[in-house]
TIKELO-735990 format. One record per residue: x, y, z of N, C-alpha, C, O in turn. Coordinates in nm, 3 decimals, padded with zeros to 5 digits. Layout:
! residues N
{site {X, Y, Z}, {X, Y, Z}, {X, Y, Z}, {X, Y, Z}}
...
! end
This chain:
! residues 73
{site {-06.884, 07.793, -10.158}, {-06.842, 07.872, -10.043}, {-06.812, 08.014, -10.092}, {-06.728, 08.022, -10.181}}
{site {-06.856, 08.102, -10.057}, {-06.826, 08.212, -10.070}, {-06.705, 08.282, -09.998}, {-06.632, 08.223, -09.919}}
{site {-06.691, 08.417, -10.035}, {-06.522, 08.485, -09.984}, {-06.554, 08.482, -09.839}, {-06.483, 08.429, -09.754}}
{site {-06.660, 08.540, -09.816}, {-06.699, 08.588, -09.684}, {-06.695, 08.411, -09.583}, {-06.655, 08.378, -09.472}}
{site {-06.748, 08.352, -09.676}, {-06.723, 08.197, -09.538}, {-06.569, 08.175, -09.530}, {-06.499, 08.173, -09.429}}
{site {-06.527, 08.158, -09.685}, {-06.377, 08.127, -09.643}, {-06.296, 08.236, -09.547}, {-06.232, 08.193, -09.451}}
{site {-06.301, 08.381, -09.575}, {-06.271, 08.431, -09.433}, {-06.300, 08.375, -09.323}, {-06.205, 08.324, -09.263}}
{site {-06.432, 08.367, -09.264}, {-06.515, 08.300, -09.147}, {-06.365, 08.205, -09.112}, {-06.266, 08.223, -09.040}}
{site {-06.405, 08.111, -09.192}, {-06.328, 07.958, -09.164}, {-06.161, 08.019, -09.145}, {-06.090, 08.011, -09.045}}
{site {-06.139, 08.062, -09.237}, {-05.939, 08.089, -09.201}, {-05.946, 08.164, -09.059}, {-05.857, 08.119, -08.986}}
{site {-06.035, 08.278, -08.985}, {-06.052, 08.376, -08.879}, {-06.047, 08.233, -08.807}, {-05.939, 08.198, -08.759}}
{site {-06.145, 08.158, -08.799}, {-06.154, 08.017, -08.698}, {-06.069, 07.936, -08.698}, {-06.046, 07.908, -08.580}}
{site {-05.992, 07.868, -08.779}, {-05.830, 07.792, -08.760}, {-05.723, 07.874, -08.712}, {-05.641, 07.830, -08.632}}
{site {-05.720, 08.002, -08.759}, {-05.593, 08.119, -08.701}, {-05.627, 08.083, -08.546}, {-05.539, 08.047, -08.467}}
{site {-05.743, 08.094, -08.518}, {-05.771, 08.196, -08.390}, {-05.743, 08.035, -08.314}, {-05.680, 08.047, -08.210}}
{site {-05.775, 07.905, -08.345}, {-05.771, 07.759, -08.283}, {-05.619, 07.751, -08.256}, {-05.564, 07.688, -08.166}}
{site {-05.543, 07.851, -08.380}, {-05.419, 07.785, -08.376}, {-05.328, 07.839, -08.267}, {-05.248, 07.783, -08.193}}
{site {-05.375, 07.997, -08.285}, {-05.297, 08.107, -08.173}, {-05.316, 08.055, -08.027}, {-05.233, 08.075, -07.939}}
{site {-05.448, 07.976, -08.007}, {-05.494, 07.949, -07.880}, {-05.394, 07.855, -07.817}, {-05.357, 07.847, -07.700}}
{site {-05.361, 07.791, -07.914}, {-05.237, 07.671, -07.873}, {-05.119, 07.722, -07.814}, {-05.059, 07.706, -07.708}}
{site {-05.100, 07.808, -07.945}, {-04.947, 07.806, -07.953}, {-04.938, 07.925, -07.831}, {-04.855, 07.908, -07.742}}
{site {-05.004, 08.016, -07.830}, {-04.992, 08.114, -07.690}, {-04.995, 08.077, -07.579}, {-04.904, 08.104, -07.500}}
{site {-05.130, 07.986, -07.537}, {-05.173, 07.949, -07.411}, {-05.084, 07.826, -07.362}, {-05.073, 07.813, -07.241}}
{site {-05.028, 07.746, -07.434}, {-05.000, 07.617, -07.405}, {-04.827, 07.666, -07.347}, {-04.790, 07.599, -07.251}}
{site {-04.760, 07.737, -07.382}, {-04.630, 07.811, -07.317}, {-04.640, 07.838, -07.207}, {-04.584, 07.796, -07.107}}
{site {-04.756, 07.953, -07.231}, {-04.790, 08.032, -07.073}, {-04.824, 07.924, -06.984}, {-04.775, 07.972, -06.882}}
{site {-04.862, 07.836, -06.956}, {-04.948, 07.779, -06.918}, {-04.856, 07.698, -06.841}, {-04.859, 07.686, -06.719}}
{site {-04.750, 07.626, -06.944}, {-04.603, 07.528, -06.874}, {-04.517, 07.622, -06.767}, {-04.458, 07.588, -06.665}}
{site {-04.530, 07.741, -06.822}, {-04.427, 07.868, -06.782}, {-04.440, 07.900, -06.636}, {-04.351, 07.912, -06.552}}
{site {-04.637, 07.918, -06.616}, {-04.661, 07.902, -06.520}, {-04.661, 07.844, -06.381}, {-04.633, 07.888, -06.270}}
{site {-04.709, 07.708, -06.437}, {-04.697, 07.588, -06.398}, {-04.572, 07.572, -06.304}, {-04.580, 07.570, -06.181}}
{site {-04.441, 07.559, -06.386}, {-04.321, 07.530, -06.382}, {-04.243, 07.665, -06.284}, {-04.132, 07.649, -06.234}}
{site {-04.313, 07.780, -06.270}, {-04.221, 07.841, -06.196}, {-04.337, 07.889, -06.038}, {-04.314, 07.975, -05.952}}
{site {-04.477, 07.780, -06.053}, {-04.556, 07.770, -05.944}, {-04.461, 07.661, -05.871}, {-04.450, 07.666, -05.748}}
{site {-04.374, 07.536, -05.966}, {-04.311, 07.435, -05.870}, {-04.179, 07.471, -05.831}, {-04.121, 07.403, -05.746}}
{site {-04.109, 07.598, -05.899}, {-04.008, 07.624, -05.813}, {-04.037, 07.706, -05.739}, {-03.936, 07.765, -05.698}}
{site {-04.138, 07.747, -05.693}, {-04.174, 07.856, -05.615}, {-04.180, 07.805, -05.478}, {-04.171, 07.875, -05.377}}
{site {-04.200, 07.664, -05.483}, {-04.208, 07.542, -05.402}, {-04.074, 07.516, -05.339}, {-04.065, 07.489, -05.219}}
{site {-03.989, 07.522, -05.406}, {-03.846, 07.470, -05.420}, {-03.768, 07.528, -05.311}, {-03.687, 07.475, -05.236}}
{site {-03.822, 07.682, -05.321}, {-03.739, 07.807, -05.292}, {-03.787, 07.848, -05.143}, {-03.735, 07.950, -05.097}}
{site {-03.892, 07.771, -05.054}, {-03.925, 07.786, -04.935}, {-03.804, 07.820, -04.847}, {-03.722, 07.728, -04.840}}
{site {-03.780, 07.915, -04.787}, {-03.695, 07.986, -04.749}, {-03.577, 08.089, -04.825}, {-03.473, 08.127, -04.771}}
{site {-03.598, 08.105, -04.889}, {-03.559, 08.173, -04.990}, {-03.615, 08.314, -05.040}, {-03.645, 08.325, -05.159}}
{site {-03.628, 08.394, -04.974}, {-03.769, 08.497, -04.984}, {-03.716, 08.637, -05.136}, {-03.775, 08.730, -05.191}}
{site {-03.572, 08.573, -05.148}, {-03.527, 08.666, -05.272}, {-03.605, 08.591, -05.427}, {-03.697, 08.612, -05.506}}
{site {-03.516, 08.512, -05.405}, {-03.619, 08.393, -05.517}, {-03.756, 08.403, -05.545}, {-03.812, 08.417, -05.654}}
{site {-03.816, 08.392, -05.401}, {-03.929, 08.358, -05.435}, {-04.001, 08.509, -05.439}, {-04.124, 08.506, -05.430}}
{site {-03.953, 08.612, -05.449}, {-04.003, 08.772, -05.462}, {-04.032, 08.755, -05.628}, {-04.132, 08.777, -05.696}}
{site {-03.859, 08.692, -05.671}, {-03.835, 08.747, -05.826}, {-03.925, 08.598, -05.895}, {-03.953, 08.592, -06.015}}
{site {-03.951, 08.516, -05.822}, {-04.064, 08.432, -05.921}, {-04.197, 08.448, -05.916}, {-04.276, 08.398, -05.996}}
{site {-04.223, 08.514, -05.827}, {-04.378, 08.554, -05.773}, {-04.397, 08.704, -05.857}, {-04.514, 08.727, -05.888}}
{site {-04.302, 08.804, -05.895}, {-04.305, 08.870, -05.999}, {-04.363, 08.836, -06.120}, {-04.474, 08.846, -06.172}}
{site {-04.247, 08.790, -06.149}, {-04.284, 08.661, -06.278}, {-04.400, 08.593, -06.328}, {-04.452, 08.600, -06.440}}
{site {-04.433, 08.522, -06.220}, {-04.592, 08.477, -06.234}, {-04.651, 08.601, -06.252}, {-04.684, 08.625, -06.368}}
{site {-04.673, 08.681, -06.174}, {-04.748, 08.775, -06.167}, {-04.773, 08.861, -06.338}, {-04.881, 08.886, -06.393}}
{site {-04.670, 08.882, -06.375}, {-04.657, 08.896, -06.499}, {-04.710, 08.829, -06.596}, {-04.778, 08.885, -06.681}}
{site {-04.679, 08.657, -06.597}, {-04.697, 08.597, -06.667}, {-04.902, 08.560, -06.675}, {-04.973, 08.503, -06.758}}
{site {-04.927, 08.616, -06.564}, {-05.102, 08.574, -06.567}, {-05.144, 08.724, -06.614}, {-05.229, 08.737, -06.702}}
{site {-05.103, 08.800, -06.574}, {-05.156, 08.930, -06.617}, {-05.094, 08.944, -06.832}, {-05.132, 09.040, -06.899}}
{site {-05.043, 08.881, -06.866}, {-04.976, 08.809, -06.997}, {-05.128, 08.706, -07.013}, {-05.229, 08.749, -07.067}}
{site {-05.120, 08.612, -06.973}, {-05.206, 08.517, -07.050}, {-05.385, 08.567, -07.030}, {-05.474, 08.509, -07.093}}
{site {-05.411, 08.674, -06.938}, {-05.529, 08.795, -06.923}, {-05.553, 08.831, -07.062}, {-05.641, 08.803, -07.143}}
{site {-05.443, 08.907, -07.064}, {-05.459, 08.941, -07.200}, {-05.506, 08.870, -07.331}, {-05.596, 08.888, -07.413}}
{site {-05.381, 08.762, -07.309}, {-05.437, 08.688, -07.470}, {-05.531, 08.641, -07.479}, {-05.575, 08.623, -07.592}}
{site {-05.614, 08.595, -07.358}, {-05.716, 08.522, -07.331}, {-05.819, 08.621, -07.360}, {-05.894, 08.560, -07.437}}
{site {-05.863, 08.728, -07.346}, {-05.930, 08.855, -07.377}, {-05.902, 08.913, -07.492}, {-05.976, 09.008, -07.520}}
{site {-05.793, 08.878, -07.592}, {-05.790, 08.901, -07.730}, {-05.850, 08.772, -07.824}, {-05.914, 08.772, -07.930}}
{site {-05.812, 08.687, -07.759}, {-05.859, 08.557, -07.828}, {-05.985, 08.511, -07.797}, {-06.048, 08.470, -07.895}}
{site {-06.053, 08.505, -07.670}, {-06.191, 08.497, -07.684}, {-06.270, 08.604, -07.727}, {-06.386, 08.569, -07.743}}
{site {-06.248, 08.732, -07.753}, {-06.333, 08.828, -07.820}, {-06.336, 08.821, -07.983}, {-06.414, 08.863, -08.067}}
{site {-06.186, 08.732, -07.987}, {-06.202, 08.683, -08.144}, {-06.290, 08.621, -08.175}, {-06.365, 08.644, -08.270}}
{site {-06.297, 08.506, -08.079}, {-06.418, 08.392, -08.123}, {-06.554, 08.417, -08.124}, {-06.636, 08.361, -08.197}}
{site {-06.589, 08.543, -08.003}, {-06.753, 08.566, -08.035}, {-06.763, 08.642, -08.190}, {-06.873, 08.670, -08.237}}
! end
């Protein structure tokens, strides 16, 4: 194996690993404040400052998702 594959290969486990550990948060974070968003039906303060939030949080996982798949090509 040469330097240049073992780079290759470490660039490809980093990038498998970041995918986890980034996306798999966002992802619960999401999830979890799509079901209190549920919760909060009548509640239009709540549901301003969680609909923020989300909003944030996808324009957040945009990103990593566009750093991390440009890694992989």
């Amino acid at each position: 194996m040469t330097e240049q594959d073992g780079y290759i290969q470490s660039l490809s486990v980093y990038t498998a690993v970041m995918q986890h550990e980034f996306r798999t948060p966002l992802n619960s974070s999401i999830m979890f404040l799509e079901y209190l968003l549920e919760l909060v039906i009548g509640l239009p303060t709540a549901a301003s400052v969680i609909n923020q939030v989300l909003s944030q949080l996808w324009l957040l996982l945009s990103v990593i998702n566009g750093l991390l798949d440009e890694r992989m090509s």
